[in-house]
Backbone atoms as SQL, in Angstrom:
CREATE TABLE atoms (id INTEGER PRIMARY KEY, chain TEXT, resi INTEGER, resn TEXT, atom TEXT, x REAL, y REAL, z REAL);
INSERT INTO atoms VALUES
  (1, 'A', 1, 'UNK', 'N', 3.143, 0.636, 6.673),
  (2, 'A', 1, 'UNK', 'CA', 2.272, 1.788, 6.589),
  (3, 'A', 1, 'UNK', 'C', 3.099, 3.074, 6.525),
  (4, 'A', 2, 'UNK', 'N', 4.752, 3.232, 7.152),
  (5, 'A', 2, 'UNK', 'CA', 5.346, 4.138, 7.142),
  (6, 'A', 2, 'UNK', 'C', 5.589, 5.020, 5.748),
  (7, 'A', 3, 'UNK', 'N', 5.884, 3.884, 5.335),
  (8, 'A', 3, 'UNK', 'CA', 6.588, 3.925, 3.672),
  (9, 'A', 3, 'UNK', 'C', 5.051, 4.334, 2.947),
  (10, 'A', 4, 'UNK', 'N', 4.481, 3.718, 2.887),
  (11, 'A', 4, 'UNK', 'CA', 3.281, 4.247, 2.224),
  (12, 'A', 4, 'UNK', 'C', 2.514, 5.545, 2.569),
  (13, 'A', 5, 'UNK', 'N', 2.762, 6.061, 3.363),
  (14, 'A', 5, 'UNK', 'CA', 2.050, 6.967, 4.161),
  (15, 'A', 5, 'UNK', 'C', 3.413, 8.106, 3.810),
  (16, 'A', 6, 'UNK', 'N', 4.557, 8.115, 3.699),
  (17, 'A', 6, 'UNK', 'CA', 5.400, 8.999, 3.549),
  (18, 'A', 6, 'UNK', 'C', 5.455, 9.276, 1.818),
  (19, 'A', 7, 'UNK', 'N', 4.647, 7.876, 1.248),
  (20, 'A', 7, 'UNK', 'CA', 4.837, 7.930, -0.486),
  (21, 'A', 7, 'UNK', 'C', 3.558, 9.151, -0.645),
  (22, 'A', 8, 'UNK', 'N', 2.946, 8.654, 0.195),
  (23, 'A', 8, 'UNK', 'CA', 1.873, 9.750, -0.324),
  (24, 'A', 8, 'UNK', 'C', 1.526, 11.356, -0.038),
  (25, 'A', 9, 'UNK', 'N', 2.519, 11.493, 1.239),
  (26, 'A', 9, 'UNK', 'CA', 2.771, 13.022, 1.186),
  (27, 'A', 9, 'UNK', 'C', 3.713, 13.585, 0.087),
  (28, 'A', 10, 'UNK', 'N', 4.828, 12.592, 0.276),
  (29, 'A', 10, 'UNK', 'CA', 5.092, 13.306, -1.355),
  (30, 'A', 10, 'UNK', 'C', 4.508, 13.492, -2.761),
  (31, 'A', 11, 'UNK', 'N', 3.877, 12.594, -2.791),
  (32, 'A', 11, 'UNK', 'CA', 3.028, 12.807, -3.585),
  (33, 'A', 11, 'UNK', 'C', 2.100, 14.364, -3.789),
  (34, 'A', 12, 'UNK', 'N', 1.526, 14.114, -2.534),
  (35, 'A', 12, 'UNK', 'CA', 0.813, 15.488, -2.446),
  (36, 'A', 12, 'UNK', 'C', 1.289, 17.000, -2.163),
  (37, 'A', 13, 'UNK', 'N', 2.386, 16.629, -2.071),
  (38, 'A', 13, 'UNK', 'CA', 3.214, 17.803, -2.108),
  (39, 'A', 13, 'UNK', 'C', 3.851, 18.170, -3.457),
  (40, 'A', 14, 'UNK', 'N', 4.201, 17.070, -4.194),
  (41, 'A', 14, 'UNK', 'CA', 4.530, 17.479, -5.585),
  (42, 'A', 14, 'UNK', 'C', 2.955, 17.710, -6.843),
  (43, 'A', 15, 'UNK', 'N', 2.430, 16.691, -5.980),
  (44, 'A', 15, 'UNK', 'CA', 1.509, 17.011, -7.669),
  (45, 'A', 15, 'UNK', 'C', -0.300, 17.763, -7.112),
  (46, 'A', 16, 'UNK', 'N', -0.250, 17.781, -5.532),
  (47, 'A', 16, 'UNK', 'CA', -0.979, 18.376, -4.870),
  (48, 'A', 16, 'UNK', 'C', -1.467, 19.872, -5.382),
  (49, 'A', 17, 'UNK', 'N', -2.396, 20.217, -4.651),
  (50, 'A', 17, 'UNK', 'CA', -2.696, 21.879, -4.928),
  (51, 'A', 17, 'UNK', 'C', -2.863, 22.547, -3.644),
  (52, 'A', 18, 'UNK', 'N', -2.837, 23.424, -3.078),
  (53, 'A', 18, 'UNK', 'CA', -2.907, 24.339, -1.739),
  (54, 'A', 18, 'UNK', 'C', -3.620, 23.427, -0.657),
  (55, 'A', 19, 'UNK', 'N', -4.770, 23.369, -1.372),
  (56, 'A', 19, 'UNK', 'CA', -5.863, 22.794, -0.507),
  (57, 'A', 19, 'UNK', 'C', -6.087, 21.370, -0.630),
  (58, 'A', 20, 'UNK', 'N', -5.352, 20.391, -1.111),
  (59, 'A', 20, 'UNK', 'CA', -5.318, 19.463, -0.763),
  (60, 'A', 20, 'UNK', 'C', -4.487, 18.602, 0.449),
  (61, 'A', 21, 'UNK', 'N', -4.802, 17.434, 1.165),
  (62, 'A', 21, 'UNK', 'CA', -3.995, 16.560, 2.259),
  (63, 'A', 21, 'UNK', 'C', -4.109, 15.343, 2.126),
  (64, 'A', 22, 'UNK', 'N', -3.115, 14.712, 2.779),
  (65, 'A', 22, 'UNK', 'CA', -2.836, 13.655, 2.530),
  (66, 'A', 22, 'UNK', 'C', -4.156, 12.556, 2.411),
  (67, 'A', 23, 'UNK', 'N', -5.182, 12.818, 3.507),
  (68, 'A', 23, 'UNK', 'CA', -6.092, 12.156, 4.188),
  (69, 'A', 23, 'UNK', 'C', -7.227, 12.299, 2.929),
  (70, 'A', 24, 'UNK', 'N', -7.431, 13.340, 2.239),
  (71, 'A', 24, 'UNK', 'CA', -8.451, 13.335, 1.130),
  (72, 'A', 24, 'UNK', 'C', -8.181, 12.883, -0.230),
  (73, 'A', 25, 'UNK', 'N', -6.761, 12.766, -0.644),
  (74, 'A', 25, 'UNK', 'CA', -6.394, 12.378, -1.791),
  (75, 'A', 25, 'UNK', 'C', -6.355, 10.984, -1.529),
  (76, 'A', 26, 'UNK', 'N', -5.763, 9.971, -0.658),
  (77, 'A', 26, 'UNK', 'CA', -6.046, 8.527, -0.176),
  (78, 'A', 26, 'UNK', 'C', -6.396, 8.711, 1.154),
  (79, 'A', 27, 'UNK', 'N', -6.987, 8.143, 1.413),
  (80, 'A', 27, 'UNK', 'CA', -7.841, 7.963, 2.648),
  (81, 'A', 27, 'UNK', 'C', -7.189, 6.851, 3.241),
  (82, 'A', 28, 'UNK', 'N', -7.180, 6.813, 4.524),
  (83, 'A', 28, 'UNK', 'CA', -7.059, 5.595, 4.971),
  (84, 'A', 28, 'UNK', 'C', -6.697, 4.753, 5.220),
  (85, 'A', 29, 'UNK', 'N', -8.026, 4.246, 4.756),
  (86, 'A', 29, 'UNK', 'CA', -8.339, 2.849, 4.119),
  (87, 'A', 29, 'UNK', 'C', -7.846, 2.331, 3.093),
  (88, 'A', 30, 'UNK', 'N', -7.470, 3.129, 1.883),
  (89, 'A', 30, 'UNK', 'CA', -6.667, 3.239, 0.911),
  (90, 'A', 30, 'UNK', 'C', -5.339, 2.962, 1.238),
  (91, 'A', 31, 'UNK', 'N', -4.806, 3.766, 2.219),
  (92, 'A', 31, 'UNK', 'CA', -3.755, 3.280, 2.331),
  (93, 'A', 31, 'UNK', 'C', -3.455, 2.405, 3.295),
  (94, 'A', 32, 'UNK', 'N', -3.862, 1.504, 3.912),
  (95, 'A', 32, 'UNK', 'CA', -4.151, 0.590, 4.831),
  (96, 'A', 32, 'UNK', 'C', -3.874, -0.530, 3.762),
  (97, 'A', 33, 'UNK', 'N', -4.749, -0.572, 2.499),
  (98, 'A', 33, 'UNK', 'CA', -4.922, -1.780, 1.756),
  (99, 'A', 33, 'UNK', 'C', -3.326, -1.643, 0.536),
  (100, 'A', 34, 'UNK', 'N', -3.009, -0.787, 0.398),
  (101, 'A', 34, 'UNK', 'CA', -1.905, -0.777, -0.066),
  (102, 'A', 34, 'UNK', 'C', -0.257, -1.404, 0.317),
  (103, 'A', 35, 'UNK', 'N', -0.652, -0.662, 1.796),
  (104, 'A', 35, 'UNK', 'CA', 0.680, -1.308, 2.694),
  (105, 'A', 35, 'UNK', 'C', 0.220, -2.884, 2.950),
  (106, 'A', 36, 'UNK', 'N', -0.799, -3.561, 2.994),
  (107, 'A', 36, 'UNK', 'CA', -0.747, -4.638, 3.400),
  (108, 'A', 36, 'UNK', 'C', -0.605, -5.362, 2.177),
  (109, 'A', 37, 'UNK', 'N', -0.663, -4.512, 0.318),
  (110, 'A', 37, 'UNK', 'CA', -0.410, -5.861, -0.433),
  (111, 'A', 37, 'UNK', 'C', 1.114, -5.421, -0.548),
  (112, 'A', 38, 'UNK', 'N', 1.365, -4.906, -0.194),
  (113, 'A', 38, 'UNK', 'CA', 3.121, -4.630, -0.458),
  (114, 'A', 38, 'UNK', 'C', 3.458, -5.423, 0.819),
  (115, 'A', 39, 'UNK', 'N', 3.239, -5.309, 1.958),
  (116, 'A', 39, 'UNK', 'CA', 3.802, -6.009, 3.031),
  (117, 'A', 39, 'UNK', 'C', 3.638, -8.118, 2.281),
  (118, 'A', 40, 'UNK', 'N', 2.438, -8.287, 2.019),
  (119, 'A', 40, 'UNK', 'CA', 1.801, -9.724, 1.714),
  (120, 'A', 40, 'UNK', 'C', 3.301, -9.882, 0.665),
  (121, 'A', 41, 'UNK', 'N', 3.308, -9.210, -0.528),
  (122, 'A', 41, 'UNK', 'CA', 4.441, -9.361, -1.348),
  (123, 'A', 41, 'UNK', 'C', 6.090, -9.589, -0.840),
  (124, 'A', 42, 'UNK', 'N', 6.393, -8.468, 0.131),
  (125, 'A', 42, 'UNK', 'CA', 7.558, -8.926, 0.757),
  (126, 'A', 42, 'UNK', 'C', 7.760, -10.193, 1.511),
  (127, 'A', 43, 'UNK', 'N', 6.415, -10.342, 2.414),
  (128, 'A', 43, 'UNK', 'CA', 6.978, -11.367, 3.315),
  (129, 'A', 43, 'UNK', 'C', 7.088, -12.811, 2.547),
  (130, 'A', 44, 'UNK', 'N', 5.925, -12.926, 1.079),
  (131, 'A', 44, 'UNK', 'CA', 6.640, -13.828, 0.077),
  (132, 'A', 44, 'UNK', 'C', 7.881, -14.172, -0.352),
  (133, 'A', 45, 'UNK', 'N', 8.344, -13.089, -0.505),
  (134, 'A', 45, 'UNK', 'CA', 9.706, -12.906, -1.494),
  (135, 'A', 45, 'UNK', 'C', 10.528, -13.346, -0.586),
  (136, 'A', 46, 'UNK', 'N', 10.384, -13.099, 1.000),
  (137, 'A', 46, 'UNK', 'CA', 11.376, -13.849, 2.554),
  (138, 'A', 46, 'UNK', 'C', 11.309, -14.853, 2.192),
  (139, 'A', 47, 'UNK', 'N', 9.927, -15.620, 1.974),
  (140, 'A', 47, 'UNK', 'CA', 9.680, -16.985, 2.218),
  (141, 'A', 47, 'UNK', 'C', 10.561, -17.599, 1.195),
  (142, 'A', 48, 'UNK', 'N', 10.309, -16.933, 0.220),
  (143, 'A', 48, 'UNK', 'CA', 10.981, -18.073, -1.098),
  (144, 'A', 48, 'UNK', 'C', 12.427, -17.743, -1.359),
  (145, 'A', 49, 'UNK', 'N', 13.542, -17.020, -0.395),
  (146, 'A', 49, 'UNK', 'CA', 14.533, -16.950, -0.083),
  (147, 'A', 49, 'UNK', 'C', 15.125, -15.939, -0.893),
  (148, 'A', 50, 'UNK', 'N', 14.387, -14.708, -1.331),
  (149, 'A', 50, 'UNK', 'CA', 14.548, -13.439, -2.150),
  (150, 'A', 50, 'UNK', 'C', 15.785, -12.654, -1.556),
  (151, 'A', 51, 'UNK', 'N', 15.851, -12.922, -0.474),
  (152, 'A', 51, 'UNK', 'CA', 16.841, -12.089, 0.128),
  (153, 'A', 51, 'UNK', 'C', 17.983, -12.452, 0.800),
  (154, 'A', 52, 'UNK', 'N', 18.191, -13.900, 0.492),
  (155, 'A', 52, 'UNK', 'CA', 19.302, -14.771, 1.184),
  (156, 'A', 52, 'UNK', 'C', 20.233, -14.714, 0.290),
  (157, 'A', 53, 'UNK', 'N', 21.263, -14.663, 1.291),
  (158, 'A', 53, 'UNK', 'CA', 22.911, -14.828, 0.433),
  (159, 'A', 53, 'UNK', 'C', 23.490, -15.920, 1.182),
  (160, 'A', 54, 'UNK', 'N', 23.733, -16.922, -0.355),
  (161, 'A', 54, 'UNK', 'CA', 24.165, -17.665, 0.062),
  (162, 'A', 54, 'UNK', 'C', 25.967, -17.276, 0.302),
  (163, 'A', 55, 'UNK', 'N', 26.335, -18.610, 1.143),
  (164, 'A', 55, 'UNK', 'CA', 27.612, -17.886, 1.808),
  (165, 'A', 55, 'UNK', 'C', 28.465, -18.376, 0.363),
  (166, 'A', 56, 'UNK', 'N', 29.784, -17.350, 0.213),
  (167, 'A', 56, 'UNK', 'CA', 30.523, -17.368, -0.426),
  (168, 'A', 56, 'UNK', 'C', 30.824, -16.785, -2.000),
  (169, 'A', 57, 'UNK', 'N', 28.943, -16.521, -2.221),
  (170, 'A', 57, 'UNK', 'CA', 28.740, -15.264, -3.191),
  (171, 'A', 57, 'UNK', 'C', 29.053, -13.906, -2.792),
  (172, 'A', 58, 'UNK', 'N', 29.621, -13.602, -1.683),
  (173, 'A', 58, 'UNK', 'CA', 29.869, -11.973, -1.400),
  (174, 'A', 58, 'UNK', 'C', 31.114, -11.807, -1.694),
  (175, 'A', 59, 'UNK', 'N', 31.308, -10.779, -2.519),
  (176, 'A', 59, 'UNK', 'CA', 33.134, -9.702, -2.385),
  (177, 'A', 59, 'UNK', 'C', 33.133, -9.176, -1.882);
């Protein structure tokens, strides 16, 4: 939720107008459902060994 919630102030700070905030441009809930399909996606990519090094591939 960090990451998503920090994507979207920037957001609203770059393409925002005076009177807009974070909370009215995504709401939420919006961003609630965002971080959880990005979270669902990572913890896949763990499972199926996206991020393992095997030993002896490192320089």
């Amino acid at each position: 939720m960090y990451l998503v919630d920090d994507a979207a102030k920037e957001y609203v700070k770059e393409f925002g107008s005076t009177q807009d905030d974070v909370a009215t441009m995504f709401p939420k809930e919006t961003r609630q459902q965002v971080a959880k399909v990005i979270s669902d996606r990572e913890l896949e990519n763990i499972k199926q060994g996206e991020y393992d090094v095997s030993q002896g591939t490192v320089s």
